[in-house]
C-alpha positions as CSV (number, residue, x, y, z in Angstrom):
1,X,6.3,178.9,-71.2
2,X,5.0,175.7,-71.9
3,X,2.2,173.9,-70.7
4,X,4.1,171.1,-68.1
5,X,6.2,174.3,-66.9
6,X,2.9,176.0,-65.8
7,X,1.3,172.9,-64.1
8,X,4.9,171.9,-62.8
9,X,5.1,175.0,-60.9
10,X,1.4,175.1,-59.8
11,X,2.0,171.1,-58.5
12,X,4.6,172.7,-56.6
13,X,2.8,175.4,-55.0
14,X,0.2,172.8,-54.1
15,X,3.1,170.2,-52.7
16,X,4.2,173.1,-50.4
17,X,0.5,173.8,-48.9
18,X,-0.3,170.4,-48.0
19,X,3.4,170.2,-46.6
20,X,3.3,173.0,-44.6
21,X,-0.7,171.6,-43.7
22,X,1.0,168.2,-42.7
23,X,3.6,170.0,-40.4
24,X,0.9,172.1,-38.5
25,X,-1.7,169.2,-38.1
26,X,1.2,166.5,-36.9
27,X,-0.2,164.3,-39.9
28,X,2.7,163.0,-41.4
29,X,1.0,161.5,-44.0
30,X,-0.1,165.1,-45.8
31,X,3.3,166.0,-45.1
32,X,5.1,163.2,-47.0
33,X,2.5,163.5,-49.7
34,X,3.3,167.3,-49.8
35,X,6.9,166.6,-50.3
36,X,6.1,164.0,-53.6
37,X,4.2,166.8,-55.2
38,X,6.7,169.2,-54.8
39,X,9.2,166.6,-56.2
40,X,6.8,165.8,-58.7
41,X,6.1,169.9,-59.8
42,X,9.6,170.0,-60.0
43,X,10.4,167.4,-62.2
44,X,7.5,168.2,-64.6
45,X,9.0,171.7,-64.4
46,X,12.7,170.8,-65.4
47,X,10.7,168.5,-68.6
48,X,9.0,171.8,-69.7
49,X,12.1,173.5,-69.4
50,X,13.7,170.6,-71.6
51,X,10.6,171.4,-74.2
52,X,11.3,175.2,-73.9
53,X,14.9,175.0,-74.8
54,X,14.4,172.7,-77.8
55,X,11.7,174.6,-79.5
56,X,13.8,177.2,-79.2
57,X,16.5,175.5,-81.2
């Protein structure tokens, strides 16, 4: 597992906290920047995953 699938994922888990954060305040601020991380984590995951598949190759 490489090292952008690692912090992809943890960027995720982060993006979901503040979301969920953000939807329990009313701030819709936290909430919007919740959603961007998760994007974000998700992205960086799918490039590790990219990585991944051509070292193995």
């Amino acid at each position: 597992m490489s090292k952008d699938r690692i912090e992809g994922s943890a960027k995720q888990a982060q993006g979901a906290v503040k979301e969920m954060a953000g939807k329990l305040t009313g701030d819709a601020k936290l909430q919007a920047e919740g959603k961007a991380d998760k994007i974000e984590g998700k992205v960086q995951n799918a490039v590790g995953g990219v990585k991944d598949a051509a070292k193995k190759h």
